[in-house]
C-alpha positions as CSV (number, residue, x, y, z in Angstrom):
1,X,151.4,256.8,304.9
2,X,147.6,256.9,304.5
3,X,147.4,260.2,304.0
4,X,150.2,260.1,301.0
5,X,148.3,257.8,299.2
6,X,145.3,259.4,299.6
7,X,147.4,262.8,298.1
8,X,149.0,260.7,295.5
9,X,145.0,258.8,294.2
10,X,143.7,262.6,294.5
11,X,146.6,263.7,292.0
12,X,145.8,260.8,289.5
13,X,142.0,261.1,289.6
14,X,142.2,264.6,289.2
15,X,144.8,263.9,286.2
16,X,142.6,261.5,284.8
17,X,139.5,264.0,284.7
18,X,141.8,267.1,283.1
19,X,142.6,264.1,280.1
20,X,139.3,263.2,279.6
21,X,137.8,266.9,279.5
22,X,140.6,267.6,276.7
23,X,138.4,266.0,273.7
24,X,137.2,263.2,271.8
25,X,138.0,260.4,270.8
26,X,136.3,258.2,268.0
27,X,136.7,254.5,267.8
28,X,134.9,253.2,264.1
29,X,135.1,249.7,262.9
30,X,132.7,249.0,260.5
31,X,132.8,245.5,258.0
32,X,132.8,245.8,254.2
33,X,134.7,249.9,254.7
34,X,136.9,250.2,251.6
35,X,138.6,253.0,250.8
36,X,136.0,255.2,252.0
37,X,136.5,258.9,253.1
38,X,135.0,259.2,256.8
39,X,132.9,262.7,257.2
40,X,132.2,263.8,260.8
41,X,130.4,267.2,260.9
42,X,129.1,269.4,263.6
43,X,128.2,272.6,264.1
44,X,130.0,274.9,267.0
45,X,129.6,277.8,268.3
46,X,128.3,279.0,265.4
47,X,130.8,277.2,262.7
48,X,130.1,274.4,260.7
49,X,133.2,271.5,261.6
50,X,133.9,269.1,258.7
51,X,136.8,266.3,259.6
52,X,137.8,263.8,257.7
53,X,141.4,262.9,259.1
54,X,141.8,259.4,260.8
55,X,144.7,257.3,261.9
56,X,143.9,252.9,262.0
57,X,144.6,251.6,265.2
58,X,144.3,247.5,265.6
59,X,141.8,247.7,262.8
60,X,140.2,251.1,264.2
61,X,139.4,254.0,262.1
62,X,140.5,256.6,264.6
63,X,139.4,260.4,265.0
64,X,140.0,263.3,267.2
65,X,139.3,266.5,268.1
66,X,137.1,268.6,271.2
67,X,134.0,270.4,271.7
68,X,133.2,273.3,274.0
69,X,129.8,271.9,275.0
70,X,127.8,268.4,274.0
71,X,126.6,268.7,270.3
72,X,124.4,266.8,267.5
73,X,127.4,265.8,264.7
74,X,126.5,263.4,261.8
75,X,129.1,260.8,260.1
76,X,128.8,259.3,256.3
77,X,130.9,258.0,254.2
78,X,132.2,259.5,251.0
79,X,132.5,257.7,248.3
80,X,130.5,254.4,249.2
81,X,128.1,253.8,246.2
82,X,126.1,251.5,248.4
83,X,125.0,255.1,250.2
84,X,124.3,256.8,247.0
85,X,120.8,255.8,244.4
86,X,121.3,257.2,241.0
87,X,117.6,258.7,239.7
88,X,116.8,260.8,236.3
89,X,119.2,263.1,237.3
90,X,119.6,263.3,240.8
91,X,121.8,261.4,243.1
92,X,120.2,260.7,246.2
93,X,121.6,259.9,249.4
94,X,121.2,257.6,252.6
95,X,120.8,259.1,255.5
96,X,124.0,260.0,258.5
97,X,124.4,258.5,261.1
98,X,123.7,261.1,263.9
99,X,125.0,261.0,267.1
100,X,126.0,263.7,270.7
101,X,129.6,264.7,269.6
102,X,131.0,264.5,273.4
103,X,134.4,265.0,275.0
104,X,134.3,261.1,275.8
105,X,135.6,257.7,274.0
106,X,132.5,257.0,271.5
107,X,132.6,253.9,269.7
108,X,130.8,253.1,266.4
109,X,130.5,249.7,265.0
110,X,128.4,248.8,262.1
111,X,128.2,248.2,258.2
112,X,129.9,250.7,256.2
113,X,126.9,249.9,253.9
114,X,124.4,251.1,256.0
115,X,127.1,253.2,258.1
116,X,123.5,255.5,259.3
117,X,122.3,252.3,261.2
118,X,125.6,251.7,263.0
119,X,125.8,251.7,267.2
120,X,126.9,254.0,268.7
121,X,128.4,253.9,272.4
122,X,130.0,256.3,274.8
123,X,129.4,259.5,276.6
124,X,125.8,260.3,278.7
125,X,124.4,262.1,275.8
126,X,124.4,259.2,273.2
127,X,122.4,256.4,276.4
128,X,119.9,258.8,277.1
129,X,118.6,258.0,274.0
130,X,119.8,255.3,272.1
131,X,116.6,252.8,272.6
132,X,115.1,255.9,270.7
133,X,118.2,256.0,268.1
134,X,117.9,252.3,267.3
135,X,114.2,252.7,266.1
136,X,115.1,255.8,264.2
137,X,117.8,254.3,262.8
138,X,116.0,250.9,261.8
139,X,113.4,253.5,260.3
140,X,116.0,254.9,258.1
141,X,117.0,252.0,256.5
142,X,113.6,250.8,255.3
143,X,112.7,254.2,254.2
144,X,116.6,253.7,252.4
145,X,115.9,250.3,250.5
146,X,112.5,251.9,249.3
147,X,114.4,254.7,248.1
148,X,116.9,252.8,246.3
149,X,113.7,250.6,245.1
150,X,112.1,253.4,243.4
151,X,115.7,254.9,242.2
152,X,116.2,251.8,240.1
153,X,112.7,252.0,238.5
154,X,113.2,255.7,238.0
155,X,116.5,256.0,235.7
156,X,114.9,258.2,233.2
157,X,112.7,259.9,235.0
158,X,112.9,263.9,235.2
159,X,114.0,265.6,238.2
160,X,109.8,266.9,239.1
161,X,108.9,262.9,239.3
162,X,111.9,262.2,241.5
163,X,111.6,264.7,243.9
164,X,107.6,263.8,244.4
165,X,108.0,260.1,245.2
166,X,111.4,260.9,247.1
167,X,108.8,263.7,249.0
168,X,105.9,261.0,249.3
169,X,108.3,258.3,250.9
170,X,109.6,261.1,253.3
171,X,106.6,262.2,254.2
172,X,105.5,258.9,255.3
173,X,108.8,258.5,257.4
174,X,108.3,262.2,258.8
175,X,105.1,260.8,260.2
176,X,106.6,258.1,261.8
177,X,110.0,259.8,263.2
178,X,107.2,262.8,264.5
179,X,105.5,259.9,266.5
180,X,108.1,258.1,268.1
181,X,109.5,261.6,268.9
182,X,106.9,263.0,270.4
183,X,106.5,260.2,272.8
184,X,109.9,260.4,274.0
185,X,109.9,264.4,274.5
186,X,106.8,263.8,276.5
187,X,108.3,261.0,278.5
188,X,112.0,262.6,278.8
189,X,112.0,266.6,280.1
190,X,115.2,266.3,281.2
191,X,117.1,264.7,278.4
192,X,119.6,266.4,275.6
193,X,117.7,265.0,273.1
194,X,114.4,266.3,274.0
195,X,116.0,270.4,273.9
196,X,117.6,269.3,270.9
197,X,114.2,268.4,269.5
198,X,112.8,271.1,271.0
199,X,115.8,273.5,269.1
200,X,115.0,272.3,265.8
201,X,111.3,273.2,266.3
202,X,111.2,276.4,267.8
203,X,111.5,278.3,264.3
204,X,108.3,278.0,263.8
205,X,106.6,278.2,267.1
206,X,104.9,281.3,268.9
207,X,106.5,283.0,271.4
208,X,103.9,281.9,274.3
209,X,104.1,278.3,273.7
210,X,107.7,278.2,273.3
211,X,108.0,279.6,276.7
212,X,105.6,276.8,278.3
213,X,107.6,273.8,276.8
214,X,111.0,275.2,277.8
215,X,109.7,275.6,281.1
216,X,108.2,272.1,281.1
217,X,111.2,270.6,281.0
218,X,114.1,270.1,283.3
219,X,117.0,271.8,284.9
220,X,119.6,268.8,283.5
221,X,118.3,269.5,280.3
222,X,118.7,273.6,280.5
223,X,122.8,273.1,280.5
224,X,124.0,272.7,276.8
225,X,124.3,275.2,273.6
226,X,120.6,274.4,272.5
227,X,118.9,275.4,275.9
228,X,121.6,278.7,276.1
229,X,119.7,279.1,272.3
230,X,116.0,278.7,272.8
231,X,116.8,280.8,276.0
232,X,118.3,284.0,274.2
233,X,115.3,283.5,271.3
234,X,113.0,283.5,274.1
235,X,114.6,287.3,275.5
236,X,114.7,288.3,272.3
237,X,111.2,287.4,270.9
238,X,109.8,289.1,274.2
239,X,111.6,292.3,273.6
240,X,110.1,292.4,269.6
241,X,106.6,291.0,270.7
242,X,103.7,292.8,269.7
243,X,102.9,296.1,271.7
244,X,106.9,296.3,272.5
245,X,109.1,299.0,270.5
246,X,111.3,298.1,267.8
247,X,114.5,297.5,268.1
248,X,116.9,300.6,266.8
249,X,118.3,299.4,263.4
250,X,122.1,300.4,262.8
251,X,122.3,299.9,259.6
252,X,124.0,301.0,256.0
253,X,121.8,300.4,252.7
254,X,123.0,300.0,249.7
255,X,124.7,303.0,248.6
256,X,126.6,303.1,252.5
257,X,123.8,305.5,253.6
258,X,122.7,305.1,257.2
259,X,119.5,303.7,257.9
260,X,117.7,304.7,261.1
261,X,113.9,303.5,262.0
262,X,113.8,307.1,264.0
263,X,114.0,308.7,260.5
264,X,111.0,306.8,259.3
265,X,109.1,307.1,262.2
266,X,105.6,309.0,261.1
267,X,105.2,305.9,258.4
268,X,104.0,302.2,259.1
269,X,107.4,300.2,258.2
270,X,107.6,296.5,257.3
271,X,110.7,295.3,258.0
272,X,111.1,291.9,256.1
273,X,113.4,289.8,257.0
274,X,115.4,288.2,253.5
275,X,117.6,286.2,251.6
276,X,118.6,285.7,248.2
277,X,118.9,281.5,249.2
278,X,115.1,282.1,250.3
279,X,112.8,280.8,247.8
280,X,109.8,281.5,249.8
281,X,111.3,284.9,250.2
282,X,112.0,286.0,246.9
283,X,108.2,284.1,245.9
284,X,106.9,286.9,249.1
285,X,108.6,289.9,246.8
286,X,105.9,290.3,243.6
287,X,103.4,290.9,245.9
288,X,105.2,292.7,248.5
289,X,106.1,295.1,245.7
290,X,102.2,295.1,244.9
291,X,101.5,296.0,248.9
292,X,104.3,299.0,248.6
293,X,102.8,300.7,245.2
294,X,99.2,300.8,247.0
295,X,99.8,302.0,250.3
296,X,103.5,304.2,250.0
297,X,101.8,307.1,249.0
298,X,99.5,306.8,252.2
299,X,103.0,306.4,254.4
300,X,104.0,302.9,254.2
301,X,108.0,302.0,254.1
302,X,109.4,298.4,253.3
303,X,113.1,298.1,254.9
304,X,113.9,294.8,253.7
305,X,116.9,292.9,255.8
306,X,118.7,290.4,254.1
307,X,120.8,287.5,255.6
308,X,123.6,285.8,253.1
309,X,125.7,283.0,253.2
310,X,130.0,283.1,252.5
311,X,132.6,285.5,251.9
312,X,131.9,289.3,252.3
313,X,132.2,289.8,248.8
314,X,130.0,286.7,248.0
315,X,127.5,288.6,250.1
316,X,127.2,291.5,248.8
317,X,126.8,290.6,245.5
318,X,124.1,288.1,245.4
319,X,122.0,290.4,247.6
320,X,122.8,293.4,245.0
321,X,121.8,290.8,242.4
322,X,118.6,289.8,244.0
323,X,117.5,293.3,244.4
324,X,118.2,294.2,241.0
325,X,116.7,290.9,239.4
326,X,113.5,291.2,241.8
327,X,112.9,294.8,241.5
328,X,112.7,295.6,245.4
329,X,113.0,299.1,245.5
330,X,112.6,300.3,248.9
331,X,115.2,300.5,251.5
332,X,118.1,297.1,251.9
333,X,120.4,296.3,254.3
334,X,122.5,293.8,254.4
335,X,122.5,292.4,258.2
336,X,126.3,290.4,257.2
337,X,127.3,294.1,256.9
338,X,128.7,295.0,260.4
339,X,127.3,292.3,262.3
340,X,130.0,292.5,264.9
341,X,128.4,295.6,266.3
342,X,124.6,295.0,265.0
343,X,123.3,291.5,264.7
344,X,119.4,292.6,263.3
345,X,118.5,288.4,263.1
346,X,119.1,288.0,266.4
347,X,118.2,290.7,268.1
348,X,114.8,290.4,266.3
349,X,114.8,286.7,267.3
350,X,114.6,285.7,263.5
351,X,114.8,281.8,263.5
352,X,113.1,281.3,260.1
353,X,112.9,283.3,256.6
354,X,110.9,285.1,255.3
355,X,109.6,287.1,259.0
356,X,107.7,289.9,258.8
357,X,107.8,292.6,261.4
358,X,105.2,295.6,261.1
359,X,105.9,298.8,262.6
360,X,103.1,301.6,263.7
361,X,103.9,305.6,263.2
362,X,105.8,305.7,266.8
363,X,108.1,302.6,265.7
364,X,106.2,299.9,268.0
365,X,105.6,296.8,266.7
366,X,102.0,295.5,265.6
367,X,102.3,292.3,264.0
368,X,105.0,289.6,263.3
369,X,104.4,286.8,260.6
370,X,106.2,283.9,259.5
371,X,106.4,282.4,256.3
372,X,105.7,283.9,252.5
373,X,102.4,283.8,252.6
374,X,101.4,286.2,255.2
375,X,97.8,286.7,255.0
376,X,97.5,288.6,258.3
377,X,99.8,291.3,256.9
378,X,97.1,291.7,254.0
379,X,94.7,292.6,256.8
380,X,96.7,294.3,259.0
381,X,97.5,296.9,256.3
382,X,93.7,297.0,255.3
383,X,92.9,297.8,258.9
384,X,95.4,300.3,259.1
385,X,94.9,301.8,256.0
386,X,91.4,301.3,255.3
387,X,91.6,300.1,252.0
C-alpha cells in the first residue's frame, strides 16, 4: 500500500513540474487601469516578443505565454496619459516596469498610473533582486514627476531644449542607478541580475577585462541566455584580437560580386563595421573617405560591413541609399545578405557600431576601435604608412 502511494505522489509531483515548466502566467491588478492596452515585451532568442492579449479573471488582468530560458521583459501601458508628458514637440514617456520574464506565476500589483513602480512577485529571478528593484523603481518615479515638472514648463519649447533638460535629468539618474548597481554586482556574483548587468555593458568593454569579471562571478549565474552571450563574444573577440588572423569574409558587394579578404591581401584593409541607423557611423564616413583618398594609392582598402534592420528589401535599400547619399566608395557588403551561412557581426564579436578592424598585408589583424571617433586608427595608419 505504501509503495502505491509513494508511485501515485511520484506521478503527481512529477505532473505538477511538467505544468509549471510549460510557461507563464501573469497575474496584474493595478487601481485606477482604464481601458488601457497592457504591453509585455521581451526579447528571445534573438526576436523581439510584443503581447498585448489578456483575459480578467476575479478582477485579474491575465497573460500567457513561455520562454525558453529566464529573460529581462518590460510592461507599460498604452494609452494611459498619466505615463505620457507632452513637451515642444515631443512626447515623452515614463519609464517600464522591468521585470525576469520566467516560466512561473508572477504577480504584479500597483498603480496603473505609475504602472513602472508596481511589485512584482514570483519566480527566483524577480527575489534575487527586488530590494534592488524597489530602489530603482522609487528612483524612476522621482526622476518621472521632474520630468513631467519640466514638460509642463516647456510647451513651446523646441525639440534641442527638450532633449537637453530631458538629457540633464537623466544624467543625474544614470549616476544614481550606476551606484546602486554597482554595489549590488559587487556584492551578488552569482545573481541573474548581475550577468544581465554585466550583458548590457560588455559592448563597450575590452576584451581582457571582460574576461576577468565573467570569471569573477558564479557558476549559478553562468546558466541563462546572457552568460551563453558574453560567453560566445568572449570566443569570438579572442579569435579577432590583435595579432590573430582575420576572419575569411564570405561575402557579395553590391553589384553580387564576391568579396574575399584573400583577394586583397598585399593591402592594409579596414573593415568598418556600419549602419545606415548609426549616426556615429555615418558622422565616422567624411573622414573615413578623407583616410581612403590619402593612403589608397599607397595600398589601403576600406571594406565597409553594414548591419540593417527589417525586411530584406527594406535592407537593401537603405544601405544602397546610405552609400549613395554618403559617397562611400570602396567595397560594401551587406552582412543581412546571407547571414544564414555567414554571420560577419558575430563572428567578429561586434557588440557596438561603428567597430573598426585594421588588417596588415598578410590579413592579420593590428588594431580594433570602437566608436566614431577613432583616433588610434589616425595613428595606426600614420605608423604604417609614414605619413
Amino acid at each position: 500500500m505504501m509503495k502505491k502511494y509513494a508511485i501515485l505522489l511520484c506521478s503527481c509531483l512529477a505532473a505538477s513540474a511538467g505544468f509549471a515548466q510549460q510557461g507563464y502566467t501573469l497575474r496584474i491588478k493595478l487601481s485606477h487601469f482604464k481601458k488601457y492596452q497592457p504591453r509585455l515585451s521581451y526579447v528571445s532568442d534573438n526576436k523581439l516578443s510584443i503581447d498585448s492579449v489578456f483575459t480578467t479573471e476575479k478582477g485579474w488582468l491575465v497573460m500567457k505565454g513561455a520562454v525558453n530560458s529566464p529573460v529581462m521583459a518590460s510592461f507599460t501601458l498604452k494609452g494611459n496619459p498619466a505615463l505620457e508628458a507632452p513637451a515642444g514637440k515631443q512626447v515623452l514617456t515614463a519609464p517600464v516596469l522591468r521585470f525576469f520574464l520566467t516560466n512561473d506565476v508572477i504577480t504584479i500589483k500597483g498603480d496603473a498610473d505609475k504602472v513602472y513602480a508596481a511589485n512584482v512577485e514570483g519566480g527566483e529571478a524577480n527575489a534575487d533582486w527586488a530590494d534592488l528593484r524597489t530602489k530603482e523603481s522609487r528612483l524612476e518615479h522621482e526622476n518621472w514627476i521632474a520630468t513631467r515638472k519640466m514638460a509642463d514648463s516647456c510647451k513651446t519649447c523646441d525639440n534641442t531644449v527638450v532633449t537637453q533638460l530631458t538629457r540633464k535629468m537623466n544624467s543625474s539618474k544614470g549616476r544614481a542607478l550606476q551606484d546602486m548597481e554597482t554595489a549590488f554586482f559587487n556584492s551578488h556574483p552569482n545573481s541573474l541580475y548581475s550577468m544581465y548587468m554585466l550583458y548590457r555593458m560588455q559592448a563597450i568593454m575590452e576584451l581582457d577585462s571582460l574576461k576577468t569579471t565573467y570569471n569573477k562571478m558564479g557558476s549559478a549565474a553562468k546558466n541563462n541566455v546572457y552568460a551563453k552571450f558574453i560567453g560566445n563574444r568572449i570566443a569570438s573577440l579572442e579569435a579577432t584580437a590583435v595579432g590573430q588572423p582575420a576572419i575569411p569574409l564570405r561575402k557579395k558587394d553590391m553589384d553580387g560580386r564576391e568579396v574575399s579578404l584573400e583577394t586583397l591581401k598585399g593591402r592594409y584593409v579596414l573593415l568598418d563595421f556600419w549602419g545606415s541607423w548609426c549616426h556615429p557611423c555615418r558622422a565616422s564616413h567624411p573622414h573615413l573617405k578623407e583616410l581612403y583618398g590619402k593612403y589608397k594609392a599607397e595600398g589601403f582598402e576600406i571594406v565597409g560591413i553594414a548591419s540593417e534592420n527589417g525586411s530584406a528589401e527594406k535592407c537593401r535599400k537603405v544601405w544602397l541609399d546610405a552609400i549613395k547619399m554618403d559617397g562611400i566608395n570602396w567595397v560594401n557588403v551587406l552582412n543581412n545578405e546571407g547571414i544564414e551561412q555567414f554571420d560577419a557581426v558575430t563572428a567578429y564579436g561586434v557588440s557596438a557600431f561603428p567597430t573598426k578592424i585594421l588588417l596588415d598585408k598578410e590579413g592579420k589583424i593590428i588594431g580594433r576601435w570602437i566608436g566614431g571617433e577613432a583616433k588610434e586608427l589616425d595613428v595606426k595608419l600614420k605608423e604604417v604608412f609614414g605619413k
